[in-house]
LUMLO-362977 format. One line per 5 residues: number of its first residue (from 1); for each residue x, y, z of N, C-alpha, C, O. Coordinates in pm, whole numbers, plus 50000, padded with zeros to 5 digits. Example, Ala and Ser with C-alpha at 12.3 -4.5 7.8 and 13.67 -1.06 7.14 Angstrom:
2
1) 51319 49431 50780 51230 49550 50780 51320 49670 50780 51424 49668 50846  51285 49775 50708 51367 49894 50714 51290 50003 50787 51341 50114 50804
//
This chain:
157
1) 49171 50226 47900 49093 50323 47973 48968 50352 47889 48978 50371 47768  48856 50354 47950 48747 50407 47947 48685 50511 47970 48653 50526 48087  48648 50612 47879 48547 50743 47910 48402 50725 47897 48338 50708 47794  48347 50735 48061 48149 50733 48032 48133 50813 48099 48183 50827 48211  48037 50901 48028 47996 51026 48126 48097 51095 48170 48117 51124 48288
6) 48194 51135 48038 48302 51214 48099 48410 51187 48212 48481 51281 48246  48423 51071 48266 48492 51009 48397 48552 50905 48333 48504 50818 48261  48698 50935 48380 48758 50840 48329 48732 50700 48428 48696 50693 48546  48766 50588 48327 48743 50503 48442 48885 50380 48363 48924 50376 48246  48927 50302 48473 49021 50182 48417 48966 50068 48415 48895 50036 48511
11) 48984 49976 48306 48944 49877 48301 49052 49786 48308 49155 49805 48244  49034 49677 48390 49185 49563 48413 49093 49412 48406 48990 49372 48461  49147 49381 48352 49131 49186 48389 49150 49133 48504 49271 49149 48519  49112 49083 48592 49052 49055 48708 49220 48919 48694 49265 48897 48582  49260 48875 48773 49357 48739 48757 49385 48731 48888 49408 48826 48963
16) 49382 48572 48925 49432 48539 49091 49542 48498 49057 49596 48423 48975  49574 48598 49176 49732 48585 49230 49754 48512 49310 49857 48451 49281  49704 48473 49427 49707 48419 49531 49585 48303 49537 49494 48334 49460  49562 48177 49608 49474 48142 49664 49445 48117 49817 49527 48056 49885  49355 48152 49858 49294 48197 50001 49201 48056 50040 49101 48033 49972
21) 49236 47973 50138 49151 47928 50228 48996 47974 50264 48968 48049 50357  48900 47916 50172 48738 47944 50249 48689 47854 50338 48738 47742 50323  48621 47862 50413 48543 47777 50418 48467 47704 50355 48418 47750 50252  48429 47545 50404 48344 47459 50307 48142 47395 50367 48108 47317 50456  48095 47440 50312 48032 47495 50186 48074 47691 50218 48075 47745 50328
26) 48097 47744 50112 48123 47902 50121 47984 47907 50026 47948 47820 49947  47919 48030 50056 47906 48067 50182 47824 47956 50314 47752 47857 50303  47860 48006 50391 47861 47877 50541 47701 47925 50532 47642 47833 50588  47621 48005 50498 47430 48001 50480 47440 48133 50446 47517 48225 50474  47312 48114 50356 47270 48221 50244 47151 48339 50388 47082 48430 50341
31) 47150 48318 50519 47087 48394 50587 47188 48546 50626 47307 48564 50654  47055 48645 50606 47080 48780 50614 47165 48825 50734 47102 48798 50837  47285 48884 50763 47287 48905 50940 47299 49064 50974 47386 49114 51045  47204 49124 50913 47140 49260 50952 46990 49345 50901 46948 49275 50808  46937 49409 50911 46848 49462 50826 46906 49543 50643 46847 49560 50536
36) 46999 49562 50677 47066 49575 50507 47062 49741 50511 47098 49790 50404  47043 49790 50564 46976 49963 50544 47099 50040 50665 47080 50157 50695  47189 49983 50710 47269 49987 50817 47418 50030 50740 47451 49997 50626  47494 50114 50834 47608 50162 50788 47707 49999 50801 47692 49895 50864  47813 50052 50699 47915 49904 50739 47986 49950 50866 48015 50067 50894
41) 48006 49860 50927 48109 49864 51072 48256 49977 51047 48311 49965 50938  48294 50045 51111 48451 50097 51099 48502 50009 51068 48439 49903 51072  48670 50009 51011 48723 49957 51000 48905 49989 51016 48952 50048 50919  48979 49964 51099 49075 50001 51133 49156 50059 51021 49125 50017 50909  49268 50160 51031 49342 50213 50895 49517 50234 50968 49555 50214 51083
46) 49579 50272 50870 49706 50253 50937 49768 50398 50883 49762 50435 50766  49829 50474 50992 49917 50612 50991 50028 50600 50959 50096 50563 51054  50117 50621 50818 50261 50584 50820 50352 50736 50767 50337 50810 50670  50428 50736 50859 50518 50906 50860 50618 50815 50768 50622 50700 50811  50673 50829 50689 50800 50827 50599 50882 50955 50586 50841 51047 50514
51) 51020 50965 50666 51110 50993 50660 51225 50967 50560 51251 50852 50527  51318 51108 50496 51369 51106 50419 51505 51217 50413 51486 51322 50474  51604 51206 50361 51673 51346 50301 51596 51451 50221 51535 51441 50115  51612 51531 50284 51573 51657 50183 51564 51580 50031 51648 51509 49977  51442 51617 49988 51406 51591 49822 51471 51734 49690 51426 51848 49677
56) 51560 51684 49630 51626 51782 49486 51522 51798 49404 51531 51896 49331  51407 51717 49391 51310 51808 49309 51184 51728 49375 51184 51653 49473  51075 51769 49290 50952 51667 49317 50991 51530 49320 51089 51497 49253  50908 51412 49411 50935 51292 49422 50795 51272 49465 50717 51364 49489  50760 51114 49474 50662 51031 49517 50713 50977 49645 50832 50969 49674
61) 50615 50942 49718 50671 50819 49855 50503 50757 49832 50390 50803 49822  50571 50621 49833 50511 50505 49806 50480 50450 49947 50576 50463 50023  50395 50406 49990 50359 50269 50093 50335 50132 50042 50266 50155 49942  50351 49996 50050 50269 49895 49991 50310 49808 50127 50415 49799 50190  50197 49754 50142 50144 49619 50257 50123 49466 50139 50046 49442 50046
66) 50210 49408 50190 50160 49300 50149 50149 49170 50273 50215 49169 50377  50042 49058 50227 50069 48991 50324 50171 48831 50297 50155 48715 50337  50279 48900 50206 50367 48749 50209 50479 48913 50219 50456 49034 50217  50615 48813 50230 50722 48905 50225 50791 48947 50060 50805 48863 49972  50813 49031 50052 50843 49091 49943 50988 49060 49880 51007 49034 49761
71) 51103 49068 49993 51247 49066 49953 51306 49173 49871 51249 49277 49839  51400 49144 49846 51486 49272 49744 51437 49309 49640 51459 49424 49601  51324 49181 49536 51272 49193 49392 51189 49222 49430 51121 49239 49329  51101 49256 49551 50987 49305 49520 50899 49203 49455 50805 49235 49383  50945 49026 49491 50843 48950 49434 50730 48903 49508 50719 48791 49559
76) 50635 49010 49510 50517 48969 49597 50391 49024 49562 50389 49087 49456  50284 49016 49626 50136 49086 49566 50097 49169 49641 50020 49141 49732  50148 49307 49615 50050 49410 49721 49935 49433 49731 49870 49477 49636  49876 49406 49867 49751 49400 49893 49670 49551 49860 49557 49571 49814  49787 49655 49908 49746 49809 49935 49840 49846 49903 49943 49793 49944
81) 49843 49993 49783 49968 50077 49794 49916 50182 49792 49798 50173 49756  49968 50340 49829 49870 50415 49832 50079 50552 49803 50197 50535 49834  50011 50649 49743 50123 50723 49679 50115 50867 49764 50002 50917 49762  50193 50925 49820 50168 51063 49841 50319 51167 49771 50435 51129 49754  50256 51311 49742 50347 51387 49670 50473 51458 49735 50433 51543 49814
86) 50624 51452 49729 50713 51503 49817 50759 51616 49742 50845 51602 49655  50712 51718 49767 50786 51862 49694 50924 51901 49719 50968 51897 49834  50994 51937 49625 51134 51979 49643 51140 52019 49777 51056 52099 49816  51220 51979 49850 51276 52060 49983 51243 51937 50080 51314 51899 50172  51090 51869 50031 51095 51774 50169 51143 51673 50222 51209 51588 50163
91) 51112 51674 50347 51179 51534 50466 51085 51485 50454 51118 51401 50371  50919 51457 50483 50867 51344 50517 50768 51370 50460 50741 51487 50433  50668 51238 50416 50568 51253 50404 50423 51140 50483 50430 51021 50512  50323 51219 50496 50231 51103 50614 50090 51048 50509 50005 51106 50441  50120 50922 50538 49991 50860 50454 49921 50770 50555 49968 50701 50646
96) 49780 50793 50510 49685 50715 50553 49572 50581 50473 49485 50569 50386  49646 50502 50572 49566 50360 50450 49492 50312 50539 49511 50265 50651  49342 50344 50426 49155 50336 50514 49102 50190 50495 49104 50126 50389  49059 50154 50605 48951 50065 50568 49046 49885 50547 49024 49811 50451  49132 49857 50643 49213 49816 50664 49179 49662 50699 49135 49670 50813
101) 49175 49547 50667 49159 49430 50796 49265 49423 50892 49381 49458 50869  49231 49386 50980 49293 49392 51119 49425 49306 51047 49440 49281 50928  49496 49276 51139 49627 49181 51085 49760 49188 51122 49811 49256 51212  49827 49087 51020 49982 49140 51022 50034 49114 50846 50036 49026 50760  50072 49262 50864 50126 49280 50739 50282 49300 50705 50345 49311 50810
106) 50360 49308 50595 50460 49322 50526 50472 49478 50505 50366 49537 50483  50589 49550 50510 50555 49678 50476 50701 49754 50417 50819 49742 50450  50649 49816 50342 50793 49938 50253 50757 50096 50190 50665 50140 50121  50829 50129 50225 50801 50273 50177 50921 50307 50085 51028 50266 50130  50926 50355 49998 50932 50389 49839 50964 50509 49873 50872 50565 49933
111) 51096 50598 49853 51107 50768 49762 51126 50759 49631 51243 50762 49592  51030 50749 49541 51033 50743 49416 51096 50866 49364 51015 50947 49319  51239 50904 49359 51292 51017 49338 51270 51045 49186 51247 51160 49147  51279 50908 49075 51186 50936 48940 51064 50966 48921 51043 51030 48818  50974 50942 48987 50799 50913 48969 50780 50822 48909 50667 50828 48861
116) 50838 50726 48879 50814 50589 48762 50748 50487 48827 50689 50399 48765  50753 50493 48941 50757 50353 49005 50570 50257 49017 50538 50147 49062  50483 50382 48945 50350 50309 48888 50371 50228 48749 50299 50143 48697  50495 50283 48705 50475 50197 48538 50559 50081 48565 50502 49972 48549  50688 50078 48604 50787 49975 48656 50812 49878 48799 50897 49799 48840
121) 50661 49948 48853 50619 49827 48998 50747 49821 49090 50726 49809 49211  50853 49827 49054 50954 49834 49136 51061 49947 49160 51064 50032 49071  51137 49962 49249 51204 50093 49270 51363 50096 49172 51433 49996 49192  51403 50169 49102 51506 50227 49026 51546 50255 49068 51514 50269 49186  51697 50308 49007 51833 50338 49033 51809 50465 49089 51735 50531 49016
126) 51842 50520 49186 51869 50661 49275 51694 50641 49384 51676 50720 49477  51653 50600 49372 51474 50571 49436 51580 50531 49589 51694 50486 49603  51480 50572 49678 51534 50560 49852 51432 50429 49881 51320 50424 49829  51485 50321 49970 51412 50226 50052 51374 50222 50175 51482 50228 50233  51299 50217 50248 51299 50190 50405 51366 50010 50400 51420 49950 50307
131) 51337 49973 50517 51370 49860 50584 51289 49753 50466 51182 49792 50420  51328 49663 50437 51289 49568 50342 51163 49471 50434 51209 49387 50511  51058 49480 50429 50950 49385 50455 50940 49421 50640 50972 49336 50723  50904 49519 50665 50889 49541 50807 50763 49462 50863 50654 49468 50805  50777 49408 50946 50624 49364 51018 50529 49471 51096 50561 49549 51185
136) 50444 49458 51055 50358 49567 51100 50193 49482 51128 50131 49412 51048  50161 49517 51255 50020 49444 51316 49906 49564 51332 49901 49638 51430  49814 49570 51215 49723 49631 51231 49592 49619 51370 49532 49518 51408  49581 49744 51414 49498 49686 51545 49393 49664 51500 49382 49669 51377  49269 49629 51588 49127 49554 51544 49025 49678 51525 48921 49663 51461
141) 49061 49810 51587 49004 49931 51572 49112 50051 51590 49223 50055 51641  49038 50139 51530 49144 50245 51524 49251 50275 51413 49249 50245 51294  49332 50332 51475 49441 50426 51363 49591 50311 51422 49617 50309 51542  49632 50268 51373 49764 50187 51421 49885 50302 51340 49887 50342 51224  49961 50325 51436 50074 50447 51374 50185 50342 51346 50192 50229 51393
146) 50290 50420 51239 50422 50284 51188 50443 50423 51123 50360 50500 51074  50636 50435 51142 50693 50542 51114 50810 50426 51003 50827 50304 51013  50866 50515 50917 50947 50450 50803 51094 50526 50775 51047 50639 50761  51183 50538 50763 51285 50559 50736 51332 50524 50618 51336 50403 50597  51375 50608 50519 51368 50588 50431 51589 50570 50423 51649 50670 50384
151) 51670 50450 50462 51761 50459 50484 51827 50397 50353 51949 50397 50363  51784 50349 50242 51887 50271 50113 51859 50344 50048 51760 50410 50079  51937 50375 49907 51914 50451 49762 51952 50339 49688 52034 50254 49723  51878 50343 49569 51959 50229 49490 52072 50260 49406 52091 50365 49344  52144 50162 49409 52233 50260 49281 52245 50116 49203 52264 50010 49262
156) 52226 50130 49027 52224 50013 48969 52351 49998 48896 52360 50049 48784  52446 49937 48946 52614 49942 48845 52584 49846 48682 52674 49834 48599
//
């Protein structure tokens, strides 16, 4: 981590995970296709309610989209994860993931009943699961809604 101007900022090493299909020659022509001074287009985002048991103390609920399937290890590359806070007492929590490409994605929601699950990428012993790799089709505009159930706990023997 980095401090400039008082703001923290993170610094990471850039590494491909994946390789993506371009087109050949990329870019297909170096011509402009707007005046440049123009807002960017909307871009579709996705509404996800995660459902849960009552929370025993503070917890996290996690979202992550990926576009390969994930499985039980969690061996995959999330495209998007985005974290919201579950205070003692709660059932659900609603997150919004902005600025979306249209698509079809992979999807899981996380009750991080530790809060760990930014340092250890994957969910721990007592942590709640939804449905393992749900399909989910982002629309081409708009808000696409996807509700989650948060129905496994882990338990690690």
């Amino acid at each position: 981590m980095c401090i400039r101007d008082r703001q923290k900022h993170v610094i990471w090493a850039a590494t491909r995970e994946e390789a993506r299909a371009l087109p050949s020659p990329y870019p297909a022509n170096d011509s402009a296709t707007g005046s440049g001074d123009g807002d960017f287009p909307p871009m579709p985002s996705l509404d996800a309610t995660v459902t849960f048991p009552a929370t025993g103390a503070d917890a996290d609920v996690w979202l992550m989209l990926s576009t390969t399937a994930c499985g039980f290890t969690f061996a995959c590359t999330p495209v998007r994860t985005l974290r919201a806070d579950a205070p003692l007492g709660a059932t659900s929590a609603t997150l919004r993931l902005e600025q979306l490409h249209a698509g079809p994605y992979f999807a899981i929601a996380v009750l991080d009943r530790d809060r760990n699950l930014a340092s250890t990428l994957g969910p721990t012993s007592g942590d709640g699961i939804s449905m393992i790799d749900r399909e989910i089709e982002v629309a081409a505009e708009g808000a696409t809604a996807a509700s989650f159930a948060i129905a496994l706990s882990l338990i690690h023997i």
